[in-house]
N, C-alpha and C positions, 0 to 999 in steps of 0.2 A: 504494500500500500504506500502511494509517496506522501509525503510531506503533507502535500495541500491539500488531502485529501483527510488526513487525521485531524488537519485544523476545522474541516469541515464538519466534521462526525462530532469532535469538542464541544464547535463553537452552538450543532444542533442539540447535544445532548443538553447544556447547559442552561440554551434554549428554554428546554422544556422541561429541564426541572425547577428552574424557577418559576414557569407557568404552571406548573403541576402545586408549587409551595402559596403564590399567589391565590391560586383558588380555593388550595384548601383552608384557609382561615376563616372566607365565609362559608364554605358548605359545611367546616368542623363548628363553626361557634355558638350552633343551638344547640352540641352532643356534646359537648365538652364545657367546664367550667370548673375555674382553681380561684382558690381563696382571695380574698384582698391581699395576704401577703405576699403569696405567690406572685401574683400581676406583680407586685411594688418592686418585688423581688428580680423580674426579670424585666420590667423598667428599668432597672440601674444595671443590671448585666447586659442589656442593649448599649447604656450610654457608655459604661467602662472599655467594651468592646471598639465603638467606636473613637473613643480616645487614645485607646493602644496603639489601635490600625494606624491615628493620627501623628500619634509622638513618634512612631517609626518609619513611618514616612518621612516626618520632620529631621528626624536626628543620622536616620542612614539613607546611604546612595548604594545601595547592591549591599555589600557587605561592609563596606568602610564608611566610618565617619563622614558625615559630608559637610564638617566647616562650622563655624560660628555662623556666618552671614544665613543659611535657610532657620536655623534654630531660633535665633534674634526676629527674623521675620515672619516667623511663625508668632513668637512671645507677642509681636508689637501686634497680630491681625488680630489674637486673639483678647488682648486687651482693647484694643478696639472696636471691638464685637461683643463685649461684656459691658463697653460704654455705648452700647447700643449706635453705633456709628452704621450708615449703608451700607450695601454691599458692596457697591463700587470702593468706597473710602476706605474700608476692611482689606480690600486686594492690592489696592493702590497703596497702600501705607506698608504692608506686607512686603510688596514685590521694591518699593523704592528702600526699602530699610535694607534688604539681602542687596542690593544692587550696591547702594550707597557706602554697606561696609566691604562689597568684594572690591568696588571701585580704588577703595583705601588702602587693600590688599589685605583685608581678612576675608580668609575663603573662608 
């Protein structure tokens, strides 16, 4: 099988397991039901997750380190996003802040 054809069978499988995961939330949610705790519970194990996914993005490029300048401009998007700034402003302030200290010569 070559190449572009495993990326095909992936890119279908993937497809449709998310469309299989998508649907099953409303056709499960009148047959199933977990406590208030539960729900809160994996409320914060959604946001944790997404955080992680976030800081390691932030922090590595492949396997190495990737510099102070993305980390820094991750720190400033994120505080700017907590000072409830736009989204524009958020990205903008973000990408000028990693730009501004590579420009300096902190990668």
């Amino acid at each position: 099988m070559s190449h572009s054809m495993s990326v095909v069978i992936g890119v279908a499988t993937l497809a449709l397991g998310t469309y299989l995961l998508r649907i099953a939330g409303p056709a499960l949610r009148s047959r199933m039901s977990v406590s208030p705790r539960i729900a809160a519970l994996m409320d914060r194990a959604a946001v944790v997750l997404l955080l992680a996914v976030a800081a390691t993005g932030a922090i590595y490029a492949g396997h190495d380190f990737a510099g102070w300048a993305r980390p820094a401009g991750v720190a400033v998007g994120v505080i700017a996003a907590i000072c409830r700034a736009p989204i524009a402003a958020v990205v903008i302030l973000a990408a000028a802040t990693a730009a501004g200290l590579r420009a300096v010569g902190i990668a």
